[in-house]
N, C-alpha and C positions, 0 to 999 in steps of 0.2 A: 754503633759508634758511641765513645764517652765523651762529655764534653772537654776531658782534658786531653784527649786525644786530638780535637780538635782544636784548644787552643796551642798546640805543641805543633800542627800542619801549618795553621797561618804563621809560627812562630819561625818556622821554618823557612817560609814561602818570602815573608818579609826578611828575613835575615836580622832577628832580631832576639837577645839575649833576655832574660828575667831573673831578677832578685827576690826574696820575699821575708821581708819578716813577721812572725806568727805570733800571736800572744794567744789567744783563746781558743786558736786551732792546733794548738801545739805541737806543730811539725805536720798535720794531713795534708795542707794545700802542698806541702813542698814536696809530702812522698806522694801525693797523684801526680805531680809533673814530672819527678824523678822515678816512677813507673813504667814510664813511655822509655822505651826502646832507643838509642843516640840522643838522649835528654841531654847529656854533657855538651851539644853543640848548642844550648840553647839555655840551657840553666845554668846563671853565676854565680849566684850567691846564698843561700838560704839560714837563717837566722830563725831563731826560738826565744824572742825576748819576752819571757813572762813576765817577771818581776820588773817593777819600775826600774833598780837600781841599771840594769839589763838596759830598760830605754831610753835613761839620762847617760847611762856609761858607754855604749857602745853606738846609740844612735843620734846622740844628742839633745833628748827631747825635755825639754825644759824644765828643771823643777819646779817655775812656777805654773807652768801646763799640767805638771801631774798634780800641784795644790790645786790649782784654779778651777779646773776641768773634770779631773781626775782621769786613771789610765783609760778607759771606756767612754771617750768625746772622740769627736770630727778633729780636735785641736791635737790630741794628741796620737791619731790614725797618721793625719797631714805630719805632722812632724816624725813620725816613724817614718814615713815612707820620704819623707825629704833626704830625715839622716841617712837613712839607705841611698838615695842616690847619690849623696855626696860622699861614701862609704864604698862604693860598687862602680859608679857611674855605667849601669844596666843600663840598657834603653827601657825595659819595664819596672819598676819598683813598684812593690803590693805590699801593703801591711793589713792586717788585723789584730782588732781589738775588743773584746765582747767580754759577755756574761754565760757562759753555755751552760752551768745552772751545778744540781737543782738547787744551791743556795747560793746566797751573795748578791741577789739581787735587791734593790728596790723600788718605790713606786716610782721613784724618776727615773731611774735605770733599773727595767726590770730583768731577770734571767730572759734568753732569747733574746739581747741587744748587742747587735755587734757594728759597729765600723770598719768601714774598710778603704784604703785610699791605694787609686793609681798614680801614679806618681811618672810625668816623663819628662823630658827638656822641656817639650812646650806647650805639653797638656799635664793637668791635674782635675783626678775626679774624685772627693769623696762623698761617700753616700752612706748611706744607715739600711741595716735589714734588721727586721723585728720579727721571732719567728716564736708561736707558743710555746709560753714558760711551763707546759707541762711536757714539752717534746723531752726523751729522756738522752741526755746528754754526749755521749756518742754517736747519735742521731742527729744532734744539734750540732754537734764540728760535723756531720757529714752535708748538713745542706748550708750551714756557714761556707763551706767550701765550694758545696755545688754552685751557693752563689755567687762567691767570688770568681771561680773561672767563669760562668755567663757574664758574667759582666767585662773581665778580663777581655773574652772574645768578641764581644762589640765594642767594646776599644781599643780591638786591635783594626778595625775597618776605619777609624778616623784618624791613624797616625801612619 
């Protein structure tokens, strides 16, 4: 069994929808969960906002968060996945935000840093996965992803 198969059962079992917007997985989290078989009962919205203009335009995300911060913080994970839900009003919202490489990184933000935030009425989690800056980049959205649905899926046991 996959784990997206798995967060698509409990999604199911709870009776509960997901949105996702993608920056440095650019669309994979959204086609493993649009993979599964009646996904339409459970996936509402999915978004591809690479480009800042993408996450101030359509999500809301600050431009002083993309000064401040820059696209690739916890500040501006939590604010993609905000404007998503005020955008959606999913019961799940998921953003990502990273480096998946192999240039563009650096020593504060190295390639293999991504963010990612769940977002719901009355829980929010965001957290950082750091995965080696030599993983080759296809590789690197594939376990960016893998981690976001594990994480996904113990969050979905607390709401």
């Amino acid at each position: 069994m996959s784990i997206e198969l798995d967060v698509a059962k409990k999604l199911f079992e709870k009776n509960l929808t997901i949105a996702t917007t993608e920056s440095c997985t650019g669309g994979l989290l959204s086609s493993k969960l649009t993979d599964i078989s009646g996904s339409s009962e459970f996936v509402h919205l999915n978004l591809i906002t690479y480009s800042n203009e993408a996450k101030h335009k359509m999500l809301g995300v600050r431009l002083e968060t993309l000064e401040n911060f820059g696209a690739v913080s916890e500040e501006c994970s939590y604010e993609m996945a905000k404007g998503l839900y005020e955008l959606t009003h999913a019961d799940i919202c998921v953003s990502t935000t990273g480096i998946a490489g192999p240039t563009g990184g650096t020593k504060e933000k190295p390639v293999g840093l991504m963010f990612s935030t769940i977002y719901t009425k009355n829980k929010v989690l965001t957290y950082k996965v750091l995965l080696p800056s030599e993983t080759p980049r296809i590789k690197m959205k594939e376990e960016f992803v893998k981690a976001v649905l594990q994480k996904v899926y113990s969050f979905l046991d607390l709401i």
